[in-house]
DOTITOR-385194 format. One line per 2 residues: number of its first residue (from 0); their letters; for each residue x, y, z of C-alpha. Coordinates in Angstrom, 3 decimals. Layout:
BEGIN
NUM) A) X Y Z  ...
***
This chain:
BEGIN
0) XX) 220.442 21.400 29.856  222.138 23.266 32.177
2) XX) 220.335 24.274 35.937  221.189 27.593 36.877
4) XX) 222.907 28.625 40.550  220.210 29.370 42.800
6) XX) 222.406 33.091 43.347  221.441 34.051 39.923
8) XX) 218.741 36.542 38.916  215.767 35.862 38.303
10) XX) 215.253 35.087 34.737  212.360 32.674 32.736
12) XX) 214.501 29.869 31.841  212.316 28.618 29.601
14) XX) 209.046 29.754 28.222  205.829 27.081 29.451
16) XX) 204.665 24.996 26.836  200.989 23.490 26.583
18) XX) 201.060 20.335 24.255  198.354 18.105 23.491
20) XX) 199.012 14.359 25.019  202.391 13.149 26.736
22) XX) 205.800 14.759 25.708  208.502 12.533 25.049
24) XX) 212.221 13.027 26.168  215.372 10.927 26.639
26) XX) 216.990 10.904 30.157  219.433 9.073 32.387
28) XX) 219.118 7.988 36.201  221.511 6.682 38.616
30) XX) 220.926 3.772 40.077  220.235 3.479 43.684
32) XX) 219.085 1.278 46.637  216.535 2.654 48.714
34) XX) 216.385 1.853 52.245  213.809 -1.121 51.450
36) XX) 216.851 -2.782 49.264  214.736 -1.973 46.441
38) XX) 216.700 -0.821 43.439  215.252 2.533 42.208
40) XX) 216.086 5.406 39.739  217.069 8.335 41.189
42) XX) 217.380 11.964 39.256  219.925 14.707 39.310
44) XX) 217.795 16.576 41.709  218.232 13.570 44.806
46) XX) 214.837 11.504 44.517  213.559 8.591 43.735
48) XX) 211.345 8.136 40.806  208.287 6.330 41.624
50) XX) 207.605 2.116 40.445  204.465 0.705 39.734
52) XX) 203.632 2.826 36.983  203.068 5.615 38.898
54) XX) 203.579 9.713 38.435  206.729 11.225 39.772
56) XX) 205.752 14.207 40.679  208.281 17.670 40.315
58) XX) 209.575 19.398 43.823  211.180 22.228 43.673
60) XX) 214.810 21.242 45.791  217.050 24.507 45.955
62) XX) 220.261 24.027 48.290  222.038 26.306 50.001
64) XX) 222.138 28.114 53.834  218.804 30.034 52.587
66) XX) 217.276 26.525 51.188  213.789 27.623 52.659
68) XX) 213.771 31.227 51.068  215.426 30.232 47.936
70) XX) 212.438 27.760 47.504  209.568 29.393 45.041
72) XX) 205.847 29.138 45.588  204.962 27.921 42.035
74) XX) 204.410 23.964 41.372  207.394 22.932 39.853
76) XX) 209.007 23.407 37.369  208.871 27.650 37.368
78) XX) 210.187 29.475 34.842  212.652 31.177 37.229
80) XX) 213.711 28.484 38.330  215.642 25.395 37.411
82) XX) 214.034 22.305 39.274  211.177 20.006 37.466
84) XX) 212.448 16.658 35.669  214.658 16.687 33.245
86) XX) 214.639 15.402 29.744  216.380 15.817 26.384
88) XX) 214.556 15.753 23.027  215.486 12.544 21.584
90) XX) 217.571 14.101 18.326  219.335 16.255 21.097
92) XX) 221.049 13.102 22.410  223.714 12.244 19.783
94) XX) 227.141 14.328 19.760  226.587 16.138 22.859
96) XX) 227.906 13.365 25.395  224.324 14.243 27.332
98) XX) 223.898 10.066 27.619  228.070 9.653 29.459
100) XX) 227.992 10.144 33.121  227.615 13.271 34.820
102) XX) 230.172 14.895 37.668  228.209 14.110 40.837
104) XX) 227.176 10.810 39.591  228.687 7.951 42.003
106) XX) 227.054 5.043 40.812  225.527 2.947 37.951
108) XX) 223.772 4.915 35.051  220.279 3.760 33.593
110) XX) 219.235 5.389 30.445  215.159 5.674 29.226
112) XX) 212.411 7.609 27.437  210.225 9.543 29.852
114) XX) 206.672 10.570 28.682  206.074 13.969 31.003
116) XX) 202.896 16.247 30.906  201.359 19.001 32.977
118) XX) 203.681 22.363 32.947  206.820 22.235 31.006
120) XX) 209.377 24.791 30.329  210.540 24.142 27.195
122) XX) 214.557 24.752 26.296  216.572 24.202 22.956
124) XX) 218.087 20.552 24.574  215.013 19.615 26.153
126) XX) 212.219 20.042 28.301  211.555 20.153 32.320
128) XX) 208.313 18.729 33.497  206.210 18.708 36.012
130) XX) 204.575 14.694 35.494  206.201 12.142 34.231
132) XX) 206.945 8.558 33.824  209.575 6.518 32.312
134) XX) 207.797 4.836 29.409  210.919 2.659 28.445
136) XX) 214.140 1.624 29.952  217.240 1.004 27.533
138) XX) 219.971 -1.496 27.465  222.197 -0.541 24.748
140) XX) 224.520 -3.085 23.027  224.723 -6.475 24.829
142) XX) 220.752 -6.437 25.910  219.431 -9.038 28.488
144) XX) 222.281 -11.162 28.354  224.004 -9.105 30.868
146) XX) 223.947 -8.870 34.517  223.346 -5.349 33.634
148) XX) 220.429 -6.076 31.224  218.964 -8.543 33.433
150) XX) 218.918 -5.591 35.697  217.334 -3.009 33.616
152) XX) 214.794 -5.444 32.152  213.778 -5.846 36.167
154) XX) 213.890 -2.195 36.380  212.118 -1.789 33.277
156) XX) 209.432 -4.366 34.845  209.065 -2.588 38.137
158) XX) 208.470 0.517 36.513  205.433 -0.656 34.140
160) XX) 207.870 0.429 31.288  209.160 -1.344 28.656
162) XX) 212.606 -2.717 27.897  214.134 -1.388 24.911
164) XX) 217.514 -2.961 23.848  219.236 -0.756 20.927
166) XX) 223.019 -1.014 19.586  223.906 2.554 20.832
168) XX) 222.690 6.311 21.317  221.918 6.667 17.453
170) XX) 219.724 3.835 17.282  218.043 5.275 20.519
172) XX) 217.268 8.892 18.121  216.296 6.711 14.883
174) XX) 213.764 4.494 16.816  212.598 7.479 17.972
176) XX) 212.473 9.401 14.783  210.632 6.094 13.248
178) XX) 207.540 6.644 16.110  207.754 10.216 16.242
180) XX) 208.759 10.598 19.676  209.380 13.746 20.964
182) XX) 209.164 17.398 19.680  211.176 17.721 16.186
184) XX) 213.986 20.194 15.608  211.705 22.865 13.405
186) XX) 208.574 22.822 16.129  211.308 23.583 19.284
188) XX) 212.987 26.149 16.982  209.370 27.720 16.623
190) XX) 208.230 27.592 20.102  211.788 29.162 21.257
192) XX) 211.034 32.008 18.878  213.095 30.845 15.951
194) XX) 216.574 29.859 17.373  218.033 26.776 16.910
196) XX) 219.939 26.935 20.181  223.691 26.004 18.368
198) X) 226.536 27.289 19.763
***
């Protein structure tokens, strides 16, 4: 999923979704240290996600010289818009490269499931949100073993989320296709008004 530049018209980039319960997604962080020391998850929009369990909450964070006009009334995210919190549906992941490291990223990625709710604008690679919560953290490959796992897994446990150690990004979609996570291919396709969003 792509955000749009804020100089672009208007348009509903998605159309809002209601489902019943949480919707699942697949996302990746960077990995930051707040000013505490504390390590934290920040998102492609410049925040922190919150620990303890707790809701992150969707702001709407236009840039630019107008940064006050350009930001909309609506909660977050608004369909003409492109903030909210990003995820991909879990078979979205694979082939794409959405999981490798994106070009402002300066640090140390962390990969996870989200479970979002409230508003969502639904697109053909994913979803934006206006609640959500990482519901597990992922260590793919070498697991706790590694000063990198060892750091997820106390990620993982200052989030109230769960570590999930998996061999790569395919194993990520099947254990989600096992537990049904996330929206499947034919129920996006029929929300989006039949298009299966291939290019």
């Amino acid at each position: 999923m792509r955000g749009r530049h804020p100089n672009q018209a208007a348009e509903p980039a998605g159309p809002p979704v209601l489902v019943a319960g949480r919707l699942i997604g697949v996302r990746r962080w960077e990995l930051v240290v707040d000013d505490a020391g504390a390590l934290r998850l920040r998102g492609s929009w410049g925040g922190v996600w919150q620990i303890d369990g707790k809701t992150t909450w969707a702001q709407c964070r236009r840039r630019g010289a107008d940064a006050t006009a350009r930001q909309h009334r609506d909660s977050a995210p608004a369909g003409s818009c492109c903030c909210g919190l990003y995820a991909l549906h879990p078979w979205k992941v694979v082939g794409d490269h959405h999981l490798a490291p994106g070009p402002g990223d300066s640090g140390l990625a962390v990969h996870g499931v989200i479970e979002a709710w409230g508003e969502v604008q639904l697109h053909h690679e994913g979803f934006r949100a206006q609640y959500a919560r990482p519901r597990y953290l992922v260590v793919f490959g070498s697991g706790e073993s590694t000063d990198y796992g060892r750091l997820v897994a106390q990620l993982a446990d200052s989030h109230h989320a769960e570590l999930l150690e998996v061999a790569d990004p395919e194993a990520l979609v099947a254990y989600c296709r096992r537990r049904e996570l996330g929206l499947g291919r034919s129920t996006v396709r029929s929300l989006l008004g039949g298009e299966d969003g291939r290019r």
